[in-house]
DOLODO-485955 format. One record per residue (C-alpha): residue in three letters; z, y, x. Coordinates in steps of 0.25 Angstrom, whole numbers, padded with zeros to 4 digits, always signed. Example, Ala and Ser with C-alpha at 12.3 -4.5 7.8 and 13.67 -1.06 7.14 Angstrom:
// residues 2
ALA+0031-0018+0049 SER+0029-0004+0055 
// end
This chain:
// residues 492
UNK+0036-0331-0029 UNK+0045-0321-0038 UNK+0055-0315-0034 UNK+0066-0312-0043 UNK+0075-0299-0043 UNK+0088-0301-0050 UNK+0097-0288-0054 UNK+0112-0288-0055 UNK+0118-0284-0069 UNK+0127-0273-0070 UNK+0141-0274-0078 UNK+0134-0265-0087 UNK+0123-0276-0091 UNK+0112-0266-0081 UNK+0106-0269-0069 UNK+0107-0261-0057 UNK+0091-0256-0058 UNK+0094-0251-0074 UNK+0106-0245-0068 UNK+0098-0237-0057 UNK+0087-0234-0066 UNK+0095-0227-0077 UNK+0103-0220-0067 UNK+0091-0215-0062 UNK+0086-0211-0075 UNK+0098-0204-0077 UNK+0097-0195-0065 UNK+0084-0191-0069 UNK+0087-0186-0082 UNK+0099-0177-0076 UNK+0089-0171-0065 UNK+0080-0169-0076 UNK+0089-0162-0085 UNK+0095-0154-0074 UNK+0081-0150-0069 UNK+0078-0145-0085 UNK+0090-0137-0086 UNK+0088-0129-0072 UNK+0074-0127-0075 UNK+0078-0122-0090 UNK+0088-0113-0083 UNK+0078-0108-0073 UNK+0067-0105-0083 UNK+0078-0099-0091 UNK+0082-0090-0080 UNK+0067-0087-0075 UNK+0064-0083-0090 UNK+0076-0075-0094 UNK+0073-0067-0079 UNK+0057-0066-0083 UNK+0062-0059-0095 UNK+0072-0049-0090 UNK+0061-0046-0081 UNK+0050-0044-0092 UNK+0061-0035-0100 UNK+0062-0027-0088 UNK+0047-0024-0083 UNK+0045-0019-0099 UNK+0055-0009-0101 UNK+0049-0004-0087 UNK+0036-0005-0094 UNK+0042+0003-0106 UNK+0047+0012-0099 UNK+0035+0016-0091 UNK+0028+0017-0105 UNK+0039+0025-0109 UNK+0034+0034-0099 UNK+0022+0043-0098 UNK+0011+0038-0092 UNK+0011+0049-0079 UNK+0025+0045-0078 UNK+0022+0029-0075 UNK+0019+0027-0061 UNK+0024+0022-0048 UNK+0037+0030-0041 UNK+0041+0022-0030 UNK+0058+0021-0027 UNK+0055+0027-0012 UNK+0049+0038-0017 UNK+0034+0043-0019 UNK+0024+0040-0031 UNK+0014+0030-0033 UNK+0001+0027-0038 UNK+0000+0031-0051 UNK+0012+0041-0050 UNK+0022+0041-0058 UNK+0039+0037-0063 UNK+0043+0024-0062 UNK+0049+0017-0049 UNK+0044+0004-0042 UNK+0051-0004-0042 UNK+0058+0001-0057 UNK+0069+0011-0055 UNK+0077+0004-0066 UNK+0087-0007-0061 UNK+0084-0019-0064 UNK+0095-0028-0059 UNK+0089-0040-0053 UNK+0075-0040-0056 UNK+0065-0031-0045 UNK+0055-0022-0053 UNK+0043-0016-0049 UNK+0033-0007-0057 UNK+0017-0004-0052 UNK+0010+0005-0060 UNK-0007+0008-0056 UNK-0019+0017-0063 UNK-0029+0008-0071 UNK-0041+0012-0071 UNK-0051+0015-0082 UNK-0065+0021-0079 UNK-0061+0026-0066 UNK-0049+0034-0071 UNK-0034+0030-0073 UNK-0031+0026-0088 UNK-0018+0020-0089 UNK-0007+0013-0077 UNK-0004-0002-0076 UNK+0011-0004-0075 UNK+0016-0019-0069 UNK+0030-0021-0070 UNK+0036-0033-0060 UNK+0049-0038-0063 UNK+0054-0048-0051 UNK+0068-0056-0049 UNK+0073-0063-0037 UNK+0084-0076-0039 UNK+0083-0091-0040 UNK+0072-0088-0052 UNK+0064-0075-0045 UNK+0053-0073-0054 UNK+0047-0058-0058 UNK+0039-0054-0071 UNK+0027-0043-0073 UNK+0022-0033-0084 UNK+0013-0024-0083 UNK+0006-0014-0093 UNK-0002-0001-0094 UNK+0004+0011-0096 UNK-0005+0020-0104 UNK-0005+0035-0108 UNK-0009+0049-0105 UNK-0007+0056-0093 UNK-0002+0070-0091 UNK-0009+0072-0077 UNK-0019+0083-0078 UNK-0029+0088-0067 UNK-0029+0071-0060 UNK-0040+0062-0056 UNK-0039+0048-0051 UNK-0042+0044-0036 UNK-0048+0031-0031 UNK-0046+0029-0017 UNK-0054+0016-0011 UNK-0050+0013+0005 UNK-0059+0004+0012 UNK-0062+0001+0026 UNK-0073+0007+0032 UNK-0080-0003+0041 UNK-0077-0016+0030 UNK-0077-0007+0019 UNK-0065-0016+0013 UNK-0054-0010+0006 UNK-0040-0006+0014 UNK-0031-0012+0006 UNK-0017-0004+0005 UNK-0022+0009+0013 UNK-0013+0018+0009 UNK-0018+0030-0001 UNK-0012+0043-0001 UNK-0020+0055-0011 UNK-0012+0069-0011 UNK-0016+0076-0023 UNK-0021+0091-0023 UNK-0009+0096-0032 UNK+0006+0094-0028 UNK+0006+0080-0033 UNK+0013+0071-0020 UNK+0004+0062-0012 UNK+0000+0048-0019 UNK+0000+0035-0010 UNK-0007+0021-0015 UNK-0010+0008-0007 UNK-0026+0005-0008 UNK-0027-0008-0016 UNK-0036-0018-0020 UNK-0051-0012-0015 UNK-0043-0003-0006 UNK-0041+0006-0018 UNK-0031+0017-0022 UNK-0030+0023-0038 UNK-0024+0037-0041 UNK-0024+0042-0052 UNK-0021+0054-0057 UNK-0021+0062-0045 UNK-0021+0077-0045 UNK-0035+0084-0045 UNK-0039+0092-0032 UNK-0043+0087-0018 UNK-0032+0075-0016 UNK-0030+0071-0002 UNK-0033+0055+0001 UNK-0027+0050+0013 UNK-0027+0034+0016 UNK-0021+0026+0026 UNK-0020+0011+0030 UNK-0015+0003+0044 UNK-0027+0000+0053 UNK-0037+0010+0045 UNK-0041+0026+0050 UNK-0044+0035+0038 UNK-0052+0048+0038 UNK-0042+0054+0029 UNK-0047+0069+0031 UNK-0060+0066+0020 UNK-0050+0064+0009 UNK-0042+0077+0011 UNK-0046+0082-0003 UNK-0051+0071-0011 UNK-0055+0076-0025 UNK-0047+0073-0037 UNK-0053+0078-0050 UNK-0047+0077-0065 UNK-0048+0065-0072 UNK-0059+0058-0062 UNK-0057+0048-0054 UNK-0061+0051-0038 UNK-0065+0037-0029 UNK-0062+0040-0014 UNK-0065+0029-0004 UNK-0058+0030+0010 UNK-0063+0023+0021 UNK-0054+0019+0033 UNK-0057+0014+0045 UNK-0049+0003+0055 UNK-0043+0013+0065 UNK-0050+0013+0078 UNK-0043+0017+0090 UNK-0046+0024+0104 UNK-0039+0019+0116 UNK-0043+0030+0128 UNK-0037+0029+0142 UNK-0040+0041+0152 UNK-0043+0037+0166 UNK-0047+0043+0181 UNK-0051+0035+0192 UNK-0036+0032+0194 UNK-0035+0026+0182 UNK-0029+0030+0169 UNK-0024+0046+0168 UNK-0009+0050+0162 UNK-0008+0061+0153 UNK-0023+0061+0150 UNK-0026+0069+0137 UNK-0035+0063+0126 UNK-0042+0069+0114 UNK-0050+0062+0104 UNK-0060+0069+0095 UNK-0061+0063+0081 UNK-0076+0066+0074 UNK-0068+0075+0065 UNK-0063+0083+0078 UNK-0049+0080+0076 UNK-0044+0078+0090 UNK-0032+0068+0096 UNK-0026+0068+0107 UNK-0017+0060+0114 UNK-0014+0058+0131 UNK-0010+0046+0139 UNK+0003+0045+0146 UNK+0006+0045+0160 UNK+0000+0031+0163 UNK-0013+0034+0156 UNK-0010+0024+0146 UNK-0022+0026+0137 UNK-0021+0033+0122 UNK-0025+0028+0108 UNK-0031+0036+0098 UNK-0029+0028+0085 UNK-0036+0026+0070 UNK-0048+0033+0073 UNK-0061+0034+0064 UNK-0074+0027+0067 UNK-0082+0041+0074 UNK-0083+0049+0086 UNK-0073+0053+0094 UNK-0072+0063+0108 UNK-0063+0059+0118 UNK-0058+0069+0129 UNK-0047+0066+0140 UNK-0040+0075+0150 UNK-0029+0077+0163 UNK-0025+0089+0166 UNK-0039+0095+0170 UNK-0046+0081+0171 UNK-0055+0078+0159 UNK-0064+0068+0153 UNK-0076+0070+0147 UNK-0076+0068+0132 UNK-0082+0056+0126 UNK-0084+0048+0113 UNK-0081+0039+0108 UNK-0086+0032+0094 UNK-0078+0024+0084 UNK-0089+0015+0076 UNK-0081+0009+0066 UNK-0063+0006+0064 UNK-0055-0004+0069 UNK-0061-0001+0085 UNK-0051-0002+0097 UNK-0056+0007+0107 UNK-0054+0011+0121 UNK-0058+0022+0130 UNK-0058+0026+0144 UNK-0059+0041+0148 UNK-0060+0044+0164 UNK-0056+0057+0169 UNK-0060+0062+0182 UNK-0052+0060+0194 UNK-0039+0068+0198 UNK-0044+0078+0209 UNK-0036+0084+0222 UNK-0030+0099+0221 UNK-0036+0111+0223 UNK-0028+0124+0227 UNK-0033+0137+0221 UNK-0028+0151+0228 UNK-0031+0165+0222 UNK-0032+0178+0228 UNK-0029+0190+0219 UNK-0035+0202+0225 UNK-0038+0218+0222 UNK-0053+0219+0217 UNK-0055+0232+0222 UNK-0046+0232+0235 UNK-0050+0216+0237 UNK-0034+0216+0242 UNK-0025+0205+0237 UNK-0016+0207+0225 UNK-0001+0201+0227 UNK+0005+0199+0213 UNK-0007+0196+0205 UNK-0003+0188+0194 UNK-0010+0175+0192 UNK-0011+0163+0183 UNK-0019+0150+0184 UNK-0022+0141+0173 UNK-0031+0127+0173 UNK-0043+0123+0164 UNK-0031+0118+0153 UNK-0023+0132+0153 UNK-0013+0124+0162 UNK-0005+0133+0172 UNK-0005+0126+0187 UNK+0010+0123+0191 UNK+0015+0132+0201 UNK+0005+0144+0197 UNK+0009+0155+0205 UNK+0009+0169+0197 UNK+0006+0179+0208 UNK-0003+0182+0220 UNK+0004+0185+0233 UNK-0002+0191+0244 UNK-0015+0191+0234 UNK-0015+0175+0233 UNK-0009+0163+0225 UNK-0012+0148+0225 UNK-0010+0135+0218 UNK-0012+0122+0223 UNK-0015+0108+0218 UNK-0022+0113+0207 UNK-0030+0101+0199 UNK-0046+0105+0202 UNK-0051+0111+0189 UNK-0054+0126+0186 UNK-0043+0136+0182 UNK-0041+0151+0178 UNK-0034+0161+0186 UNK-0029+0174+0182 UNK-0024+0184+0190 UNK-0016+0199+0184 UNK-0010+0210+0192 UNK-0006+0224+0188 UNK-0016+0235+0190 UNK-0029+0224+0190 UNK-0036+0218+0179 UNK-0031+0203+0177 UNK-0041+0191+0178 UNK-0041+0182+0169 UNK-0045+0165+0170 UNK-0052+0167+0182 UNK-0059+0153+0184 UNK-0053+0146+0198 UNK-0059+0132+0200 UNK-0049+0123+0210 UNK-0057+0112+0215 UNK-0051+0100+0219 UNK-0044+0099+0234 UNK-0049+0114+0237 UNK-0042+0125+0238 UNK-0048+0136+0228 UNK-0048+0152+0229 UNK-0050+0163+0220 UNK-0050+0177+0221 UNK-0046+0187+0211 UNK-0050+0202+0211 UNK-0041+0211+0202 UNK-0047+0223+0197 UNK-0038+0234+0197 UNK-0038+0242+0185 UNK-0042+0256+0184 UNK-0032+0265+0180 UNK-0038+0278+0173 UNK-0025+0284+0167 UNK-0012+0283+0171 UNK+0003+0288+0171 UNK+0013+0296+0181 UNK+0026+0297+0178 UNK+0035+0304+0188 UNK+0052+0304+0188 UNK+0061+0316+0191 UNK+0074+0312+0199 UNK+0083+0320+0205 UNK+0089+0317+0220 UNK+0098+0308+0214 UNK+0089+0300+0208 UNK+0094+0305+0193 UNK+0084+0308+0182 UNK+0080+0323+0180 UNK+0074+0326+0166 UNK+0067+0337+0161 UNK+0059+0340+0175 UNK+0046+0346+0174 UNK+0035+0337+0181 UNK+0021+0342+0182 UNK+0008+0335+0186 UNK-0005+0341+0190 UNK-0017+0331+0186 UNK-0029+0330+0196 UNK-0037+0342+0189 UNK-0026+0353+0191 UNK-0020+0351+0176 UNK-0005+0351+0175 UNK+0005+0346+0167 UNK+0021+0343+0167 UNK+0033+0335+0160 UNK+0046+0334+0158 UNK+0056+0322+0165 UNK+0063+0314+0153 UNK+0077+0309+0156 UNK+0072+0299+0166 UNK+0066+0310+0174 UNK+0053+0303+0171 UNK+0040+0309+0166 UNK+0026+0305+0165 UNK+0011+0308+0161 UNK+0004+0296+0155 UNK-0012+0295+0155 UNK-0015+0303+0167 UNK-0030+0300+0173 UNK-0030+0293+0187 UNK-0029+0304+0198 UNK-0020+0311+0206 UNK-0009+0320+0198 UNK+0003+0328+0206 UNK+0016+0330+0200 UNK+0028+0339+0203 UNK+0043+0344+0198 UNK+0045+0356+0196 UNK+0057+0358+0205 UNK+0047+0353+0216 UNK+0035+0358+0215 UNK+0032+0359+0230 UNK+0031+0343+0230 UNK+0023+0337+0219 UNK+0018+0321+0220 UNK+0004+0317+0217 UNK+0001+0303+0209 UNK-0009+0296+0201 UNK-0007+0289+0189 UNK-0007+0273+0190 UNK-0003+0261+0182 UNK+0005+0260+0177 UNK+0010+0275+0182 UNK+0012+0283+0194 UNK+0026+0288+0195 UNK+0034+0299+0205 UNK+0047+0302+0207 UNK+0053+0318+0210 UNK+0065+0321+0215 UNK+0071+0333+0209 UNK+0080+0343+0216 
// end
């Protein structure tokens, strides 16, 4: 059975479908046309930007062909010079309202020497159309660097043997030139060229990597060759010691580590022993020593096979021992009497002076308590003795310890007498005649000065007898000493 549809006749002679169709057309064509003239507009604007942009990378192409070819290089804005060296900015000095433009200049290479530079000029714009436009170019010409060379610096790792991409290159040149910087790039590689000829100094660096920068300290850079160098680096190991006794981990211990190169570090852990780290080491051996106060370890090793290792150690010192006390007793070698006022020092194993050190004997004794066990030296001085010197004193633990030092008086072959001249009230008289009568019979005299004072130096040991001449009947006996031997007259 068919079924019929019957459609209504506009006023106009259309029926409603032909009316919605055409209105339907008609919409299509003005979104159509709208859509044309918004992308003619945009690709107006996209062009007119591109060529703005191209007008503006070549006259800073031109004008780094204007220049001479040591001239065009890399200065960057913050200061310091790039890789090859030379005058224009990156990004360009020049303003540029709304566009951003940035310049990178490298060495190409030709035959294992540099022959011309590659410039590549980027000119981007942001907005509702961003977009940006490259040139590049190779600058060409003849250089006015004399006495150069080119260096190849190749970083790899060690253990894998892969490149260290973007390790951080830094070559300081034999002559006065400043210190040139490149990131390693692709094959871990980093170009210089034209750099000074003499023994350039190579250091690298890269995060998580331990260089030996001590075997490229004077690299050779000879004229017009170009010298390969590979650095190896390796991944930092580290050593992570704690000191321990049998109480458990020790404050304030001191650790060294000895690298195979003899360099030595040193660090100490703080008061709750908490363990120190020794950081970016080498694959090799290293020493390890640990001490408190007079408490040490024995040294050990330990061996680094390869980078990237993590390791730990435990050094045991021995056990914290009771005090000793240590008394000395100063006496006269000759006479075996005691000597009060002796002075004396004590000094540990370290150097250390002991707090509380007495200075003096008294009664021919001194002594010091709670001593750490361990061996000390003692020295011992007093007037008219021959001093001792580091005299070896063990103090053993929980004991006390004594020592006795003999002083050997010392023997006095010359000497002096002086004798002083006063009258009853005690004033100075000058000009008095003095004599003196030496042991074998000789005689001689002298004159008081205005202190009433003479005296005869260098007079041999023995007895000597001396007189004024106002009283003769009463002369006084002496004999000379250290540091001299003096007599007083009264003169009437």
């Amino acid at each position: 059975m068919k079924r019929c549809v019957v459609s209504r006749v506009g006023s106009a002679g259309f029926s409603v479908v032909e009316l919605m169709v055409s209105s339907a057309v008609l919409l299509t064509v003005l979104v159509s046309t709208m859509s044309v003239v918004s992308f003619a507009s945009t690709t107006s604007g996209r062009a007119s930007m591109r060529d703005r942009a191209v007008n503006i990378a070549g006259s800073v192409i031109e004008r780094a062909r204007n220049m001479r070819f040591d001239q065009v290089g890399v200065r960057y804005a913050g200061g310091g010079y790039g890789e090859p060296p030379g005058e224009i900015l990156t990004p360009d000095s020049a303003s540029y309202p709304g566009f951003t433009v940035t310049t990178s200049i490298a060495w190409v290479k030709s035959g294992g020497r540099t022959a011309y530079k590659e410039m590549k000029v980027t000119v981007s714009w942001q907005g509702a159309v961003a977009g940006d436009v490259a040139l590049e170019t190779g600058i060409f010409g003849a250089t006015d660097l004399v006495n150069v060379g080119d260096l190849k610096v190749t970083v790899l790792d060690r253990d894998s043997g892969a490149p260290i991409l973007g390790a951080l290159v830094t070559v300081d040149p034999y002559e006065t030139a400043p210190p040139r910087m490149l990131n390693a790039g692709g094959g871990g590689v980093a170009d210089f060229g034209r750099v000074d000829q003499g023994p350039a100094s190579v250091v690298v660096s890269a995060a998580g990597f331990a260089f030996d920068n001590t075997i490229t300290t004077a690299v050779p850079i000879n004229k017009d060759l170009a010298t390969e160098l590979v650095v190896y680096g390796y991944r930092s190991s580290t050593l992570t010691v704690t000191v321990r006794d049998p109480a458990g981990p020790v404050g304030g211990a001191a650790v060294s580590l000895t690298d195979p190169k003899g360099k030595v570090v040193t660090a100490s852990t703080d008061a709750s022993g908490n363990a120190v780290v020794f950081a970016e080491l080498l694959p090799g051996t290293y020493w390890l020593d640990a001490s408190a106060g007079n408490r040490k370890a024995g040294q050990s090793s330990v061996e680094i096979l390869r980078g990237g290792l993590d390791l730990t150690c435990d050094v045991m010192l021995p056990a914290v021992l009771p005090a000793g006390q240590l008394r000395i007793i100063v006496r006269d070698a000759t006479t075996l009497k005691a000597l009060s006022g002796a002075t004396l020092a004590l000094a540990d194993a370290q150097g250390g002076t002991p707090s509380g050190s007495p200075t003096a004997t008294v009664a021919g004794q001194t002594s010091w308590g709670s001593l750490v066990p361990g061996v000390y030296r003692v020295s011992a001085a007093m007037t008219g003795y021959t001093p001792i010197v580091g005299a070896v004193a063990t103090v053993v633990s929980g004991q006390p310890n004594t020592y006795t030092l003999d002083l050997v008086p010392v023997t006095v072959s010359t000497g002096t007498l002086r004798a002083i001249v006063n009258d009853q009230a005690g004033r100075a008289v000058r000009r008095r005649t003095v004599y003196l009568r030496y042991p074998d019979g000789r005689q001689d005299s002298a004159r008081t000065d205005a202190s009433g004072l003479v005296e005869w130096n260098g007079l041999p040991v023995g007895s000597y007898t001396l007189w004024i001449s106002t009283h003769p009947e009463a002369p006084q006996s002496a004999t000379p000493g250290t540091p001299y031997t003096a007599l007083t007259f009264v003169d009437s």
